[in-house]
C-alpha positions as CSV (number, residue, x, y, z in Angstrom):
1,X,-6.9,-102.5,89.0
2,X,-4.8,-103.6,85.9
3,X,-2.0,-105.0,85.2
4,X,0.6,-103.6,82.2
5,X,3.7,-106.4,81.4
6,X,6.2,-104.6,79.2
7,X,9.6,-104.7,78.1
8,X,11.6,-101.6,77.3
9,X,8.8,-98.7,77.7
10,X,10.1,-95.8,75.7
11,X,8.8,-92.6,76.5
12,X,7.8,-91.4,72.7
13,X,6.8,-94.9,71.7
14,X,3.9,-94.8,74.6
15,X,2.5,-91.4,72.9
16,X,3.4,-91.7,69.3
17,X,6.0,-90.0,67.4
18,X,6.4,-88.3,64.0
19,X,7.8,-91.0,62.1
20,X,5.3,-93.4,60.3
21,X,4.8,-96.6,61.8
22,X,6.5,-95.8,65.4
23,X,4.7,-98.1,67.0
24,X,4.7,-101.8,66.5
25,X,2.6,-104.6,68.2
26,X,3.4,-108.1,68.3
27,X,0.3,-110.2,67.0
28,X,0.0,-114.2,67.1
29,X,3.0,-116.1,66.9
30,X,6.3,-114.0,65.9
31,X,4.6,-111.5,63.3
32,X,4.6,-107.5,64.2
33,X,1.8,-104.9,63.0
34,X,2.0,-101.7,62.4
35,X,-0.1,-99.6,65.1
36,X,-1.6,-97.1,62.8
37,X,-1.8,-99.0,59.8
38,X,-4.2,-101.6,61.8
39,X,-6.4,-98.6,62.8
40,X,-9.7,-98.1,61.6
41,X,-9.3,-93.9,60.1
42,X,-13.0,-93.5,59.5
43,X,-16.7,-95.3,60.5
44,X,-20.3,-93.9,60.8
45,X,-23.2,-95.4,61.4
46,X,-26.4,-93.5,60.8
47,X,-29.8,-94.4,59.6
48,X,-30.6,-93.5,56.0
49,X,-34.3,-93.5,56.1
50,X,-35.9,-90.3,55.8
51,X,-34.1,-87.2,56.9
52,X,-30.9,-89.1,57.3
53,X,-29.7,-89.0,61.2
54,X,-25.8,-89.7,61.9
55,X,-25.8,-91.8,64.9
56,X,-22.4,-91.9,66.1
57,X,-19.1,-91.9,64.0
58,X,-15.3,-90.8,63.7
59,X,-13.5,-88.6,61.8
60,X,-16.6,-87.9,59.7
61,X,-17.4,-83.6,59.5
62,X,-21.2,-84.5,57.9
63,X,-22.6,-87.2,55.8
64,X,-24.8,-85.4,52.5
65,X,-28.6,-87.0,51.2
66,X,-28.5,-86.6,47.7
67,X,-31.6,-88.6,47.4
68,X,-33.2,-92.0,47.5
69,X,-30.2,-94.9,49.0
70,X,-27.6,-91.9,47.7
71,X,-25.0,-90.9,50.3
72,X,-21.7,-88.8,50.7
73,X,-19.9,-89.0,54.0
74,X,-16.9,-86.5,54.1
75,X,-14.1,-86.9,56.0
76,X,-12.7,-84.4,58.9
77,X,-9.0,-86.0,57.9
78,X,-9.0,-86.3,54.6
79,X,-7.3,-89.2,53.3
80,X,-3.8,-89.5,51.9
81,X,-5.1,-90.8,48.2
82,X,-7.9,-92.9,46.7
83,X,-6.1,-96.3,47.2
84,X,-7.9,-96.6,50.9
85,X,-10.4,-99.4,51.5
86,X,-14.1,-98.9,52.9
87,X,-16.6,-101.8,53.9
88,X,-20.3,-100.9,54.6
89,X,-23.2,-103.3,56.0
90,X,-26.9,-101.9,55.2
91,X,-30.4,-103.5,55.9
92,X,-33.7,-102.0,56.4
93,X,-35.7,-103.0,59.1
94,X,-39.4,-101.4,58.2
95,X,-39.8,-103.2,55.0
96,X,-41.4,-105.9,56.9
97,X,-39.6,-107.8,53.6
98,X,-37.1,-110.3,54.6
99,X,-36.8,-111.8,50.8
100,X,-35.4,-108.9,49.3
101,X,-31.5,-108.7,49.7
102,X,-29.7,-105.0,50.0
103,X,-26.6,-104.4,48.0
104,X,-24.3,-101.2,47.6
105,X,-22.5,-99.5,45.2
106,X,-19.4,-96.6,44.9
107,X,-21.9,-93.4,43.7
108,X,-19.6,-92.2,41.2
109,X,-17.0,-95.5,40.8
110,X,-14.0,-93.3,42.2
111,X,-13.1,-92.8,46.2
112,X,-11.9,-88.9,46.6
113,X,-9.6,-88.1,49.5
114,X,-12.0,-86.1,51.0
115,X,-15.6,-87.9,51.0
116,X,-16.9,-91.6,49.1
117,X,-20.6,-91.6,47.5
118,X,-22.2,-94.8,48.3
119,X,-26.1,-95.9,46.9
120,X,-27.5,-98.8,48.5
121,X,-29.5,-100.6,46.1
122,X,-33.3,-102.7,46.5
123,X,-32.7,-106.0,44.6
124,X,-35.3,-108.4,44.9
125,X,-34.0,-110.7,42.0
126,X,-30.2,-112.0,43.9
127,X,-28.8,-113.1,40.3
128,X,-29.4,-110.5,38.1
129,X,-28.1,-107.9,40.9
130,X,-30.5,-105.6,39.2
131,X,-32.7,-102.9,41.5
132,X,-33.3,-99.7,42.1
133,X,-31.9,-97.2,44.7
134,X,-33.4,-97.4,48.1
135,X,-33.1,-96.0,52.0
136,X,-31.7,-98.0,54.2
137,X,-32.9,-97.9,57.8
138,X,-29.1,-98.9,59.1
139,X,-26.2,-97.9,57.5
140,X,-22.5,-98.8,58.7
141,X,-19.3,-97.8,57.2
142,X,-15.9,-98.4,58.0
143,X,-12.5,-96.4,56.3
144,X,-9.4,-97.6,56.5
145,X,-5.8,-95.8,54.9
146,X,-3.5,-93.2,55.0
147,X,-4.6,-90.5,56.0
148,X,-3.2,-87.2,54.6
């Protein structure tokens, strides 16, 4: 069984309500966060190798191949506007390889509301960064932002 401590439970607050930032959480020390600004609004994980296969995710309606390390998740909520921020962690596992270093890119240097193109990159030199395009075997994303 657990155990809630609260003080002042309102109703609305415990489901949400229509105004932005209804719901606040004190954090460490004094300082308050905004519920849904903390949230993550998008993630998939899928692997990219292949015929690309989503493994789980949210808020993602399909995730596009458009050929070798290129990729195009779209979103089921689309975004608010293109100021959102995105992190994604690749490496491929059936290289046998563990020299080489994976690095990504934005596909067409823009995010869109509504999807992001991302190309994960082979670079076997670190510090000229240069490479070619290249599956990844384990793709993660994560979105976070306004959504519209």
């Amino acid at each position: 069984m657990s155990t809630v401590n609260a003080t002042n439970i309102v109703a609305d607050a415990l489901v949400g309500n229509t105004s932005a930032n209804a719901i606040t959480v004190r954090g460490e020390g004094s300082a308050t966060t905004s519920l849904q600004q903390g949230l993550g609004k998008a993630w998939i994980n899928f692997n990219g190798s292949g015929t690309i296969a989503t493994r789980d995710s949210f808020n993602i309606s399909g995730n596009t191949d458009n050929g070798n390390g290129d990729y195009t998740p779209a979103y089921t909520n689309n975004f608010n506007n293109n100021d959102y921020a995105f992190n994604l962690t690749c490496c491929n596992f059936s290289s046998g390889n563990s020299t080489f270093i994976h690095h990504f890119w934005l596909g067409t240097d823009a995010l869109t509301t509504g999807q992001t193109e991302v190309n994960t990159l082979y670079v076997l030199d670190n510090n000229s960064g240069s490479g070619t395009k290249a599956d990844s075997d384990l793709i993660m994303l994560q979105f976070h932002g306004d959504l519209a």
